[in-house]
C-alpha positions, 0 to 999 in steps of 0.5 A: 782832598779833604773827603769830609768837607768835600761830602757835607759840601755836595751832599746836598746836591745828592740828595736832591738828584735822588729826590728828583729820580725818585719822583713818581710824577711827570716833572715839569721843565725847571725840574728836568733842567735841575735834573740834567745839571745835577747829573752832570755835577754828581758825574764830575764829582765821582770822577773827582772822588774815585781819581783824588780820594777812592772810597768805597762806600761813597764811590758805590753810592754815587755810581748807583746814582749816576746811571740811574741819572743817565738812564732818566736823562737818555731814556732806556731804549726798547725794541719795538715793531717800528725796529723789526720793520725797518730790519725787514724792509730796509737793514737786511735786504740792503746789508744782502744787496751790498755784499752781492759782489762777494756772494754772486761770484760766490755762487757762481764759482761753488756751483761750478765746483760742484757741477766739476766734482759731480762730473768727476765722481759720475765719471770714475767708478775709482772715485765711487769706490772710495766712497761706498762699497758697490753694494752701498751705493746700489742702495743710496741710488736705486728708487726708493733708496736712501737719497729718495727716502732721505726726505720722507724719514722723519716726520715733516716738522721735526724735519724741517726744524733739524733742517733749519737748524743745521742751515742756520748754524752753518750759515752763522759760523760762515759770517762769525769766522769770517774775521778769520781771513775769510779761511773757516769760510771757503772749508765750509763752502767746500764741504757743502759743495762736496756733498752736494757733488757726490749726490749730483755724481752718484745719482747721475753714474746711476742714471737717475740724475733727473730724480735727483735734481727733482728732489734737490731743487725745489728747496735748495734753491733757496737753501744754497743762496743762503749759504752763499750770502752767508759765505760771501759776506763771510769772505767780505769780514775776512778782506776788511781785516786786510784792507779796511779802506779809509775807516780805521781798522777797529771801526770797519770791523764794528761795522761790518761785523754788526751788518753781519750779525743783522744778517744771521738774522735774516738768513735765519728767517730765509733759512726757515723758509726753506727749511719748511719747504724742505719738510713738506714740499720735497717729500710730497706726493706733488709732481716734481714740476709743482714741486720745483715751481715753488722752489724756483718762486722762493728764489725769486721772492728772494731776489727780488726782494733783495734787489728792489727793496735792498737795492732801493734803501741802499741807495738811500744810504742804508748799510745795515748797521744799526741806526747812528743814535745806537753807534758808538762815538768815532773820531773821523778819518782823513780820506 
């Protein structure tokens, strides 16, 4: 290719792309039509330069050219509350509704766990010991002890937001190292579900476990069907490494890897929530039924929200990967 020639040849055509970008009014329907084919002709023609003659100057100029063409062609797409909304009433409860066969069983197996690990240390004082010197664990459990002035140590907001974002960032690590087999995911479900049984093992050995579960449930109710969710769509990433389904591998995990990302989101915001209960409701002076009632209400705002709304646009087709037009092109798959 002779690269002068080629230039005296289409610079015109350049230069008039770059007229019609340049435009500050509304161009009229000739001259979007002139636009698109000017884009298009000016793409074939760095392709033609940077494959038979690379130069560049001319192959900076034209790429400049070329997006800022595609940007006027395709539009420059902006977040708006129409998105926000339909993440809140269609993505996220869909993307919780489909994973609930990975997060309910989940559930019901870490609490069993739990339940197993509290019997198991409530009942061997050989166990206790390994844990704290006996002087320790009079002070972790008598009233007033640290389990009960855990919640109260520190002032409500700065609380809840430590609180929030431990339970965030435990809750993103089990969707993100997910892809990982799903492995990272059951250690930190194990050490949730250990913690959670030392505190139900101590306190019951202390017998004080009414006290306990008064403090614990009004907002780790809450609080643990997050993590559940997170650990079970964490567990769903980890299967779809292994057996994909009809989708190729690569597409599978581009599109439950962006469902798991919406969801950090929404977990996040389920997360603060029960953070703020956390803050100011656990270590309140209100009765420990009042108390637990607003924990048991969260939860159930929460379920019903994920099987009526998420159940509902589910069955619509949601997924809650981002809408098709955002997508990347892929080729299609036989089944």
């Amino acid at each position: 290719m002779d690269l002068d020639v080629f230039v005296s040849a289409h610079r015109a055509e350049w230069d008039r792309l770059d007229a019609l970008l340049r435009r500050q009014r509304r161009l009229t329907g000739p001259e979007v039509d002139e636009l698109v084919a000017l884009y298009q002709r000016t793409a074939t023609h760095l392709s033609l330069i940077q494959s038979s003659a690379p130069d560049p100057q001319l192959t900076g100029r034209l790429s400049q050219l070329v997006a800022r063409a595609r940007s006027a062609v395709t539009g420059a797409r902006r977040a708006s509350w129409r998105d926000a909304t339909r993440f809140l009433t269609h993505a996220f409860p869909a993307a919780v509704y489909r994973s609930r066969h990975w997060w309910v069983p989940t559930a019901l197996l870490s609490t069993a766990l739990a339940v197993l690990l509290g019997w198991w240390i409530g009942t061997h004082p050989e166990v206790q010991a390994t844990i704290a010197t006996p002087s320790d664990l009079r002070e972790l459990t008598r009233p007033g002890g640290e389990y009960e002035t855990y919640y109260s140590s520190h002032p409500a907001a700065a609380f809840a937001a430590r609180v929030w974002t431990n339970n965030a960032q435990a809750a993103a690590m089990c969707l993100v190292l997910g892809v990982f087999l799903g492995l990272p995911v059951l250690w930190i479900l194990f050490q949730n579900m250990l913690n959670l049984g030392i505190g139900l093992g101590l306190m019951s050995s202390a017998g004080r476990l009414d006290t306990f579960l008064g403090l614990v449930l009004p907002h780790g109710l809450l609080e643990l069907t997050a993590v559940f969710v997170a650990a079970g769509t964490g567990l769903r990433l980890g299967w779809t490494v292994i057996d994909p389904g009809p989708r190729t591998r690569r597409t599978a995990l581009a599109e439950e890897g962006r469902a798991a990302v919406g969801m950090a989101i929404g977990l996040a915001l389920v997360l603060f929530v029960s953070g703020a209960i956390e803050g100011f409701v656990t270590p309140s002076g209100l009765p420990t039924w009042a108390r637990i009632t607003i924990g048991v209400t969260a939860e159930l705002a929460f379920l019903t929200y994920v099987y009526v709304l998420g159940g509902r646009a589910a069955r619509t087709g949601e997924t809650g990967d981002v809408e098709a037009a955002e997508r990347s092109a892929t080729v299609p798959t036989a089944a």
